[in-house]
C-alpha positions in Angstrom: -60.0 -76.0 145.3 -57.8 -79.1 145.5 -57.8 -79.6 141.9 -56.6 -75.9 141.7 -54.0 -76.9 144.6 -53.0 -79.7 142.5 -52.3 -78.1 139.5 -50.6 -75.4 140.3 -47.9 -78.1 142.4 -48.0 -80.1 139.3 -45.0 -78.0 138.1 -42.6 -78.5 141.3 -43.4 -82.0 141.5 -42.9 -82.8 138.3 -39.1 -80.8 138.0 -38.4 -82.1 141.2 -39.1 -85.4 139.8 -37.2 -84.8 136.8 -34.6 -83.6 138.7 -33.9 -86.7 140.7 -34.4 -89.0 137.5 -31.2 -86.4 135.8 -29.0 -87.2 139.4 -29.6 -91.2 139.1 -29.3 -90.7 135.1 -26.1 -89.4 136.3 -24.9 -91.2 139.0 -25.8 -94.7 136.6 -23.8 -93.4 133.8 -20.7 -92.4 136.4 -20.8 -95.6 137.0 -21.1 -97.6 133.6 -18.4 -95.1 132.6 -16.2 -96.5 135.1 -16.7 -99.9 134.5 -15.8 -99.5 130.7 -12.6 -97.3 131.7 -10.9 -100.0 133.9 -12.4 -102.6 131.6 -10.7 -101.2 128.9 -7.5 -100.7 131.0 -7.1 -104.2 131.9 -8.2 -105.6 128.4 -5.3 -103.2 127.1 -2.8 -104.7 129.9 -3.5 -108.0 128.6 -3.1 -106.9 125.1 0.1 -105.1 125.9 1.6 -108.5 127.5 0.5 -110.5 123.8 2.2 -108.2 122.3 5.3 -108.6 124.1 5.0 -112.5 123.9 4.4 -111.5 119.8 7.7 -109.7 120.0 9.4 -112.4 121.8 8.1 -115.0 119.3 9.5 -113.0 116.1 13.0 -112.5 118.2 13.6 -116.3 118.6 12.4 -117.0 114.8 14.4 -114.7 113.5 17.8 -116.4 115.3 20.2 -118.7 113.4 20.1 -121.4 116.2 16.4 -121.8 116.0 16.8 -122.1 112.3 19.3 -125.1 112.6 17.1 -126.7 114.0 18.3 -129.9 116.3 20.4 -129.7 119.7 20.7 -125.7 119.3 17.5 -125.0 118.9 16.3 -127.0 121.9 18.7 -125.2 123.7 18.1 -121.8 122.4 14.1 -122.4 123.5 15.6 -124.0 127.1 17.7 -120.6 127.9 15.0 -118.4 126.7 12.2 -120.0 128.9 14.3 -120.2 132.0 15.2 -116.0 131.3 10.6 -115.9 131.4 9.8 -117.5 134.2 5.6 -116.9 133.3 5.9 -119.0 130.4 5.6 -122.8 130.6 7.1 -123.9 127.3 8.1 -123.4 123.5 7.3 -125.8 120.9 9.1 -125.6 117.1 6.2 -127.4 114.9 6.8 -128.1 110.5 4.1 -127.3 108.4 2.1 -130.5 109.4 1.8 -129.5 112.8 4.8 -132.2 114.6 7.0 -130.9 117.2 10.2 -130.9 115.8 12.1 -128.8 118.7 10.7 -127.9 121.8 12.2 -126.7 125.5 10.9 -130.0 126.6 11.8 -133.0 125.0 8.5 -135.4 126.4 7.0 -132.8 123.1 9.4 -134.0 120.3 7.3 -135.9 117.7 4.1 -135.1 118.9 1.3 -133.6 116.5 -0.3 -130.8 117.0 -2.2 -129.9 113.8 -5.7 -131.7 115.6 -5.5 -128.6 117.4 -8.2 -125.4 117.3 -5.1 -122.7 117.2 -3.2 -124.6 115.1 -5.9 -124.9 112.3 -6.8 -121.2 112.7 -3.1 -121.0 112.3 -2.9 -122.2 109.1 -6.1 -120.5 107.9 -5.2 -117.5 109.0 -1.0 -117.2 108.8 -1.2 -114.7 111.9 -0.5 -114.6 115.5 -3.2 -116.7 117.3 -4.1 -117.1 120.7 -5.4 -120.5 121.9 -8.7 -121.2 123.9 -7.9 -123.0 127.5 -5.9 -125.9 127.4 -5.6 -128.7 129.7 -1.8 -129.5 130.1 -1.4 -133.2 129.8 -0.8 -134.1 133.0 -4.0 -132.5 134.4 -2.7 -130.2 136.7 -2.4 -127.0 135.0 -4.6 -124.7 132.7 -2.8 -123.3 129.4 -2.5 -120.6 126.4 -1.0 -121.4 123.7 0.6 -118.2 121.9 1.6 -119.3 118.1 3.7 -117.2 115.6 3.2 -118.7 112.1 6.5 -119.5 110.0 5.3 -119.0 106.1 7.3 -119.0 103.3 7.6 -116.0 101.2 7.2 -117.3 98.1 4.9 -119.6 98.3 2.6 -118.1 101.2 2.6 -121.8 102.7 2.9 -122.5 106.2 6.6 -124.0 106.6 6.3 -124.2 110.3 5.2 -122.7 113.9 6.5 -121.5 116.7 4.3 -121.5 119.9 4.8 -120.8 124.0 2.4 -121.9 127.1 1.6 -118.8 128.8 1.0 -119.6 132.6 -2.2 -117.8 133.3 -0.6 -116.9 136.8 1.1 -114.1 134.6 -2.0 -112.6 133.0 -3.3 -113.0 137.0 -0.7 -110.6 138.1 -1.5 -107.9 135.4 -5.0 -107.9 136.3 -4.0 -107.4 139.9 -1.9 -104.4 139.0 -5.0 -102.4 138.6 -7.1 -100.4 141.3 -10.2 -101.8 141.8 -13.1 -100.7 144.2 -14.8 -102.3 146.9 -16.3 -105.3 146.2 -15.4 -105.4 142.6 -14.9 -107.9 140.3 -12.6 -108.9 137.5 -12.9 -112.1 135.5 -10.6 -113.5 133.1 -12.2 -115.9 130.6 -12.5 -117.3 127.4 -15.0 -117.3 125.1 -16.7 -120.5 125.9 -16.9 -119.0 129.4 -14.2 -120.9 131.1 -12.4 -119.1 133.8 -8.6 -118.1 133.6 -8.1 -115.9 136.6 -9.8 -113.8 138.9 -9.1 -111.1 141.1 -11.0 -113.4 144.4 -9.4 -116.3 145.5 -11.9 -118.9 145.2 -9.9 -121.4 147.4 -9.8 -118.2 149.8 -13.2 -117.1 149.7 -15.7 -120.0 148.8 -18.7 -117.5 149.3 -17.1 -115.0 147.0 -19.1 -112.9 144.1 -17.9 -114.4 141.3 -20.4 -115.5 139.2 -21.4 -119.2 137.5 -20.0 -120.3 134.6 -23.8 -120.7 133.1 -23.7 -116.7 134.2 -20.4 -115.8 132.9 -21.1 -118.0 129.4 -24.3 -115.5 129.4 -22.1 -112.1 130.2 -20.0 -112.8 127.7 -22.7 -113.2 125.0 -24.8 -110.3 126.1 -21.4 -108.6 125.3 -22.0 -104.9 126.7 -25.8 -105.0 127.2 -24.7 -104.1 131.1 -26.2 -107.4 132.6 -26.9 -107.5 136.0 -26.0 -110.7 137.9 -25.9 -111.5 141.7 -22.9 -114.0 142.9 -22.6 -116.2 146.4 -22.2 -113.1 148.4 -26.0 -111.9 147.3 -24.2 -108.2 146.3 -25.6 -107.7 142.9 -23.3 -106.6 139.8 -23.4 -104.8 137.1 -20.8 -106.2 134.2 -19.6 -105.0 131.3 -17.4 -106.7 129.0 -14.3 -106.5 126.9 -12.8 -108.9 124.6 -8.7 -108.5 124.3 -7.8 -107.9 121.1 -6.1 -110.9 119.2 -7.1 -113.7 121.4 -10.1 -115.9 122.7 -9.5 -113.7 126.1 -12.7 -111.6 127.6 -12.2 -109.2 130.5 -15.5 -108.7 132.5 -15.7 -106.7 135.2 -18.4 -106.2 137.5 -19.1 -102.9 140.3 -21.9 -103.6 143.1 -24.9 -102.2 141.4 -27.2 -100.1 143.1 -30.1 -101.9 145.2 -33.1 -101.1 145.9 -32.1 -99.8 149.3 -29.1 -98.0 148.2 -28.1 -94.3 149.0 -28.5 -93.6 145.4 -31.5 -95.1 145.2 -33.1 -94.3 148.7 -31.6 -90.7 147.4 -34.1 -91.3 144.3 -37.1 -92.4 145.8 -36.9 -89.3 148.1 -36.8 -86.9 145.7 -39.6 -88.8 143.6 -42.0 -89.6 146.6 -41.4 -86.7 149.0 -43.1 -84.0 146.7 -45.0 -86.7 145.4 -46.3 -87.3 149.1 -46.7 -83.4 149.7 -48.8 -83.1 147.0 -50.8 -85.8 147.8 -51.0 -84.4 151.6 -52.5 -80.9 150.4 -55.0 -82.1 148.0 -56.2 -84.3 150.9 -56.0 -81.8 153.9 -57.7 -78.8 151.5 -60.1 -81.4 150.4 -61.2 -83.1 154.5 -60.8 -78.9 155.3 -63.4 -77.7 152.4 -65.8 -81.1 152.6 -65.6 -79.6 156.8 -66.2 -75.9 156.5 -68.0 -75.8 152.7 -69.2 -78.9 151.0 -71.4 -80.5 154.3 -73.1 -77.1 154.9 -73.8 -76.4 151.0 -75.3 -80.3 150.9 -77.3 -78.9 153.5 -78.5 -76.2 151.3 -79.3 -78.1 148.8 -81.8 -80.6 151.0 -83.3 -77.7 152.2 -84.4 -76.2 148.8 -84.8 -79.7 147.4 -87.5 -79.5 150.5 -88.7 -75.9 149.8 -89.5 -77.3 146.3 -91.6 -79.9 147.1 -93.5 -76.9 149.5 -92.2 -78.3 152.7 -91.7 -74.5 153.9 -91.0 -75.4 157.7 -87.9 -76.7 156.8 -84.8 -74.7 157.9 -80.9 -76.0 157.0 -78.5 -77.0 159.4 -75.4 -74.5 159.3 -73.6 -75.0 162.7 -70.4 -74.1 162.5 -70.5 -72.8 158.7 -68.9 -69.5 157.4 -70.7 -66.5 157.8 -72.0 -66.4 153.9 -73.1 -69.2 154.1 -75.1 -68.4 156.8 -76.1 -65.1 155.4 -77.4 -67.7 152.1 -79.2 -70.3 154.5 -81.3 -67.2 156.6 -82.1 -65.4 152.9 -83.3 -68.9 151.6 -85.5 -69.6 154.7 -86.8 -65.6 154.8 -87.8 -66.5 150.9 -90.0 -69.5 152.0 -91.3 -67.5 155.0 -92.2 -64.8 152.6 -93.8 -67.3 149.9 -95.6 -68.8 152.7 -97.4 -65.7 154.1 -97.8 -65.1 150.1 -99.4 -68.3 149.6 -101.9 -68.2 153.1 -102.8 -64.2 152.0 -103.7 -65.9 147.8 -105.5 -68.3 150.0 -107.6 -65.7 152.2 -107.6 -63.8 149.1 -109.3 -66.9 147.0 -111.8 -68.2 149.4 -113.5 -64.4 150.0 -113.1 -64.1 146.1 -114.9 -67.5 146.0 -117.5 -66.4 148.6 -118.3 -63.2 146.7 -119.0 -65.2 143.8 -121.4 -67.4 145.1 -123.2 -64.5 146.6 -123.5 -63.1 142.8 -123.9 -66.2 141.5 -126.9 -66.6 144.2 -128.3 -62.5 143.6 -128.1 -63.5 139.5 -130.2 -66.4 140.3 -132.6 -64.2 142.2 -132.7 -61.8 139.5 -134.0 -64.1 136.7 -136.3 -65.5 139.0 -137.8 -62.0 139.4 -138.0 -61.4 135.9 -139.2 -65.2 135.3 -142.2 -64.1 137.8 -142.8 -61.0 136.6 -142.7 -62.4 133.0 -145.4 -65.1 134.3 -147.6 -62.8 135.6 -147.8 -60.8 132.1 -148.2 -63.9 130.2 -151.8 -64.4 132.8 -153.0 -61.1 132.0 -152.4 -61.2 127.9 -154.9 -62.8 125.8 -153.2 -66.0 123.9 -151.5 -64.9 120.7 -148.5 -64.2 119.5 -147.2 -62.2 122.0 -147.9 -64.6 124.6 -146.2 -67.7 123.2 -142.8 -65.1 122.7 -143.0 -64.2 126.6 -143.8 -68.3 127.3 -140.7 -68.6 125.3 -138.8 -65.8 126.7 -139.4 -67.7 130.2 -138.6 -71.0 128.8 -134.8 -69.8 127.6 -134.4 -67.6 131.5 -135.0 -70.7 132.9 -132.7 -72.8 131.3 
């Protein structure tokens, strides 16, 4: 009966199970797809401001002043950084990679070619973006935007032209953007160093942002959806974006679900709670038949393990057992009454059948003897000859 039970709740258990799974299928996806849309969005604000720089960069190359070179250049690159206030300097390199004019003249002269940008530069002839850089006097953090000046004929790089981009600016764009509670947004590049940040870290020592071991690791997992916990033990979920063009990776991270979340509280109720019903009925059907059925038909069973064995004065012990089993017990115990009084009337029967017997047994016995006698006293009264030694050995064989 509970295996019955079980089965036939098997079904509603298991859609209610499936059920729940579909709703934190759901709910998980909701949330990865929101991560990857604001991802995205801040990755393309980022892109968008590169792009602008880019435009900027082309503008000023493609000005007379900046190609005479000397005094008017330096000036040109002067009034066009005090117009962008988010941008920390401009630098006119030649092919070799020296500052020839530049918005600040502690640059003039100095060689830049040992740079990473600046040989991707040349290898490439396209817009680069640097990794972070370390201003010289220590204070600041850096990216280097570069425009490559080739020469159309030959395809050789003739020159550069290159601004500092104060991360402050790409701090401000990533602010721009709605975030929910307790979210994060990193700004970083690929070797994991951090740019910016939507939590003041100066602010809020015990904030979630991650390591830089644990951000190095996000950004190589890519979008595998890593999982990482920062200071304030909330546990994220990341995914990752790289903006296009440059060494710059977005990652942004929601609170993930834990294990004592409403979605996944949500879960394990809809998992255990038919789960636990199930389990309830099979036990309460099985305690109620092992009470009202199983102990009575052990009982049974001794008792006609007992009657087998011809212990007949046996009678089983149905207190409290349903009424056919009762009805079963009293026709079991009025079958060994009735093989009882069978077995004492065979017995009865048997010992005057045995008595009988010995009686003829005892009047056959009689018999011969008679005949033996009467045969004994021929044999006297008959002359010895042949007829006498037949009846001698007539006697002889009645005897034996």
């Amino acid at each position: 009966m509970a295996l019955i039970l079980g089965v036939v709740l098997l079904l509603p258990c298991a859609y209610a199970i499936a059920q729940a799974v579909w709703v934190y299928q759901e709910s998980r996806d909701r949330l990865v797809d929101t991560l990857q849309r604001t991802a995205d969005l801040i990755a393309l604000r980022q892109v968008e401001f590169f792009q602008e720089t880019q435009g900027m960069l082309e503008r000023l190359v493609a000005t007379p002043e900046l190609a005479a070179g000397g005094p008017q250049c330096g000036a040109l690159l002067i009034s066009e950084l005090a117009q962008n206030a988010h941008y920390a300097n401009f630098a006119l390199t030649d092919g070799r990679g020296i500052v020839r004019c530049s918005s600040s003249s502690t640059l003039l002269g100095v060689d830049l070619s040992d740079r990473a940008y600046f040989r991707g530069l040349r290898d490439r002839k396209q817009f680069v973006v640097s990794e972070v850089l370390v201003r010289r006097d220590g204070r600041d953090r850096t990216l280097v935007a570069t425009l490559p000046l080739v020469d159309e004929t030959s395809e050789a790089l003739r020159g550069s032209l290159s601004v500092s981009v104060d991360v402050g600016m790409l701090d401000a764009r990533m602010r721009r953007v709605t975030l929910p509670e307790n979210a994060v947004v990193i700004l970083a590049d690929r070797d994991g160093q951090l740019l910016s940040s939507n939590l003041r870290i100066e602010e809020e020592p015990e904030s979630g942002l991650p390591t830089p071991d644990q951000i190095s690791a996000l950004i190589r997992a890519a979008n595998a959806g890593l999982h990482t916990e920062g200071a304030d033990q909330i546990a994220r979920r990341y995914v990752v974006r790289s903006v296009s063009g440059t060494p710059i990776n977005v990652l942004l991270g929601l609170p993930a679900p834990d294990d004592w979340s409403w979605l996944q509280r949500d879960l394990l109720q809809r998992i255990l709670a038919p789960a636990v019903m199930l389990a309830l009925a099979v036990a309460v059907i099985w305690f109620a038949t092992d009470l009202l059925v199983n102990r009575h038909v052990a009982a049974l069973v001794r008792t006609a393990r007992r009657y087998a064995r011809g212990q007949f004065d046996a009678e089983p012990q149905l207190a409290g057992a349903p009424s056919e089993l009762e009805e079963l017990g009293g026709a079991l115990t009025g079958m060994a009454r009735r093989i009882q009084e069978r077995e004492a009337e065979l017995t009865r029967s048997l010992a005057q059948k045995d008595v009988l017997l010995r009686e003829t047994h005892h009047r056959v016995k009689n018999s011969l003897q008679i005949v033996t006698s009467l045969l004994n006293l021929r044999v006297r009264a008959v002359p010895p000859s042949a007829a006498r030694e037949a009846m001698r050995e007539a006697q002889i064989r009645i005897k034996a």
